[in-house]
N, C-alpha and C positions, 0 to 999 in steps of 0.2 A: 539540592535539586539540580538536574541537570539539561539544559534545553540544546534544543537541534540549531545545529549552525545559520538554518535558514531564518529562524527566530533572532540571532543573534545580531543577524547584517540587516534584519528589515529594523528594526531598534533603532541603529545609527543614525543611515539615513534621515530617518524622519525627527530628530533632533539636531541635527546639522541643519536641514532646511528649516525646522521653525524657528532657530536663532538668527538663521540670515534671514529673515522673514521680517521679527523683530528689529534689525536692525535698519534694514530699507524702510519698514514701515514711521520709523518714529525714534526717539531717543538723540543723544549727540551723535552718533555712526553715519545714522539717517540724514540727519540736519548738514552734518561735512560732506556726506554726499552730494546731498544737493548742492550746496554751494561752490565746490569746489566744479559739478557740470557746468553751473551758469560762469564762473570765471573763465575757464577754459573755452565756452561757444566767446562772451565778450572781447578776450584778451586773440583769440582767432580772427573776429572780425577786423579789428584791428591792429594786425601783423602787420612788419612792415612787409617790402619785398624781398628775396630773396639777395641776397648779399650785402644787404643796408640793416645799419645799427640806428635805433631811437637812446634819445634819453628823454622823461618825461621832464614837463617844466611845471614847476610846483606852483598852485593854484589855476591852472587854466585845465581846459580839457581837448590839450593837444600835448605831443610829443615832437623833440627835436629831431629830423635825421643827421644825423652826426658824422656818419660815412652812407659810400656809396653813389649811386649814380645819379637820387636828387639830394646832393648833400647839401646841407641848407636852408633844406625846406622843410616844413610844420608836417606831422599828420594828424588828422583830425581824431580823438580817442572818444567824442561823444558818442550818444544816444539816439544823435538824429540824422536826417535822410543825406547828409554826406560824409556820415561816420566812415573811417576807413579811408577817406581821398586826403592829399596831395594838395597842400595851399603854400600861397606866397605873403608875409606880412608885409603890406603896405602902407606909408604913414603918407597923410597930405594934408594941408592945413589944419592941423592939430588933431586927423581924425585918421582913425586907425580901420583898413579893410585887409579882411583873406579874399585871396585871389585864386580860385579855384579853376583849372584848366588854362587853355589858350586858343585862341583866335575866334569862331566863331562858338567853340563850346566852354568860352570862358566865362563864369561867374564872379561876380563881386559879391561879397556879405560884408557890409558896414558893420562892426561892434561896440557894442557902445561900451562905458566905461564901467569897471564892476562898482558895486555901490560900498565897499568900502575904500575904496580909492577919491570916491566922493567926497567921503566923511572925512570933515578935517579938527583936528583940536581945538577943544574950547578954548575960545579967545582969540583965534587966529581965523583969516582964511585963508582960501585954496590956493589964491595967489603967491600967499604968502608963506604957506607951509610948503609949495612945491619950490619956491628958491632955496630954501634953506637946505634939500637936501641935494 
């Protein structure tokens, strides 16, 4: 049998778009889509600036800047309302603050200690396990 070429190209089409249909809508294609938009808006928010390098520091949720014009200093890689800024780590009588901005727009945020830092080996305590290392 032999069909017109306008039959031929409306065919295509419309098997092209229901497989990218298919794929946006559901399946793994879909699913790496999505994930991979929400990494890219997260991993945006928290760029550093232009011409400064991070390296993240493993179990916190900040990053070091490493190079650059604040070299030295943390940026914050959380979820929350100063995701994205620019802190200073503070230690003063045994207690640990980020120092966010300066002079009259400075903040402090005390942190407390994570809870596996708490926890210390049976049979010992905290005294006593943090000399040892």
């Amino acid at each position: 049998m032999i069909r017109s070429v306008a039959d031929s190209t409306a065919a295509k089409p419309a098997t092209s778009a229901a497989g990218k249909a298919s794929d946006a809508t559901g399946g793994f294609a879909g699913e790496l889509a999505k994930a991979k938009a929400t990494t890219e808006t997260v991993s945006a928010k928290h760029a550093a600036a232009k011409g400064e390098r991070t390296q993240a520091v493993l179990g916190h949720n900040y990053a070091e800047i490493v190079a650059g014009p604040r070299n030295g200093m943390f940026l914050n890689t959380s979820q929350n309302k100063r995701a994205g800024e620019a802190f200073l780590i503070v230690q003063r009588h045994g207690r640990t603050f980020h120092v966010y901005g300066s002079g009259r727009d400075r903040a402090v945020v005390e942190v407390h200690p994570h809870h596996a830092a708490k926890a210390a080996p049976a049979g010992t305590t905290p005294a006593a396990s943090a000399s040892k290392g």
